[in-house]
C-alpha angles and dihedrals in degrees: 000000000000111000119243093235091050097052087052100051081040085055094043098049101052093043090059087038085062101041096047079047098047090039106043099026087248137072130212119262098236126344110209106214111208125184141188140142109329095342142082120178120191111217104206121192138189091012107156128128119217089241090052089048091056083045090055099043087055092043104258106133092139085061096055093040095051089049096050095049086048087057097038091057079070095042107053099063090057084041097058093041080051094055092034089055098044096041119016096243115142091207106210099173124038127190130185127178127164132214107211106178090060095044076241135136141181134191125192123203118190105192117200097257149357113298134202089283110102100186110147120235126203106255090175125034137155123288089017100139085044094050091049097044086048094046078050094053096053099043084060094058091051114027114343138289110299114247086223141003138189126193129177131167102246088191147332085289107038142071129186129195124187123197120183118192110021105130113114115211099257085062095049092055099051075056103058085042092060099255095122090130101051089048101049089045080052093045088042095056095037101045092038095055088046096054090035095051096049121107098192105077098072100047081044095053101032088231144093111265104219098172139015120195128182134177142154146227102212093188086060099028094231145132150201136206129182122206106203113186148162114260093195090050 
């Protein structure tokens, strides 16, 4: 018998697998659900429209990226009843990053509370302390030391970092002058250099990182990033 938890992340994959197909022309090639505690995280792979893919060959990945949060501000709240339907979780908080390079993409949704599903996370996993010293490191190159900061293992393949205050006052002031945009496309090339070029994660965690993904809620000034690896190396 099909188990309860397999038929919603079944659900779940191939509705997000519809509407990025309805809204873009062309669908994923296969979206990974994962769920513990008070997160889900949506793995997406081989996402690329035919149009993005004549941006990026001309070097126009700001162009792709702009028209895909555009479209992601109507998305988001479909995508939360859907969850909310299929699952029961009430998602507070919603992420989205894409990884361009790797035709790859990842949302987060943080719902208020624990739901009825009951799907352990690692709390504690090995090399913890070093990934968040190493996730500190890095904020204070780009922005400043979190005040705090949170990390679990979803699953054999997923890591989650949470950062909470991390916005420096410049920043908050591009905010409250409407620039949330720029600022987000400037955070987005400058943080994701910083966590692809590193060549610490993978000897940290004892695994290949395959994908890295990192966004921010401005109103709450704070971020997530997703670790995705490969478990075999």
């Amino acid at each position: 018998m099909e188990s309860p938890i397999y038929k919603q992340t079944g659900e779940l994959s191939s509705y997000i697998s519809k509407i990025l197909r309805d809204h873009f022309g062309k669908g994923p090639e296969s979206v990974y659900v994962s769920l513990g505690k008070t997160f889900i995280i949506f793995y997406i792979r081989n996402f690329l429209s035919p149009t993005e893919k004549v941006l990026m060959n001309q070097k126009q990945e700001e162009t792709v990226q702009q028209t895909r949060d555009l479209v992601m501000h109507t998305l988001i709240p479909e995508i939360k009843a859907y969850i909310k339907i299929v699952t029961g979780m009430e998602i507070r908080e919603f992420y989205y990053d894409w990884g361009l390079h790797n035709k790859s993409a990842m949302f987060t949704g943080i719902c208020t509370d624990s739901t009825g599903i009951d799907i352990p996370i690692e709390e504690e996993f090995i090399g913890k302390a070093e990934l968040i010293n190493e996730i500190i490191n890095l904020s204070s190159e780009s922005e400043k030391k979190p005040d705090e900061i949170y990390a679990c293992q979803l699953n054999h393949r997923s890591f989650l970092v949470i950062r909470n205050g991390i916005l420096v006052r410049i920043e908050k002031q591009l905010i409250r002058q409407g620039m949330r945009e720029q600022l987000k496309l400037a955070k987005r090339t400058l943080e994701k250099s910083l966590l692809h070029n590193n060549n610490h994660f993978e000897r940290i965690l004892d695994t290949k990182v395959i994908d890295i993904f990192v966004d921010w809620d401005f109103d709450l000034d704070k971020s997530v990033i997703v670790l995705v690896t490969n478990p075999t190396k």
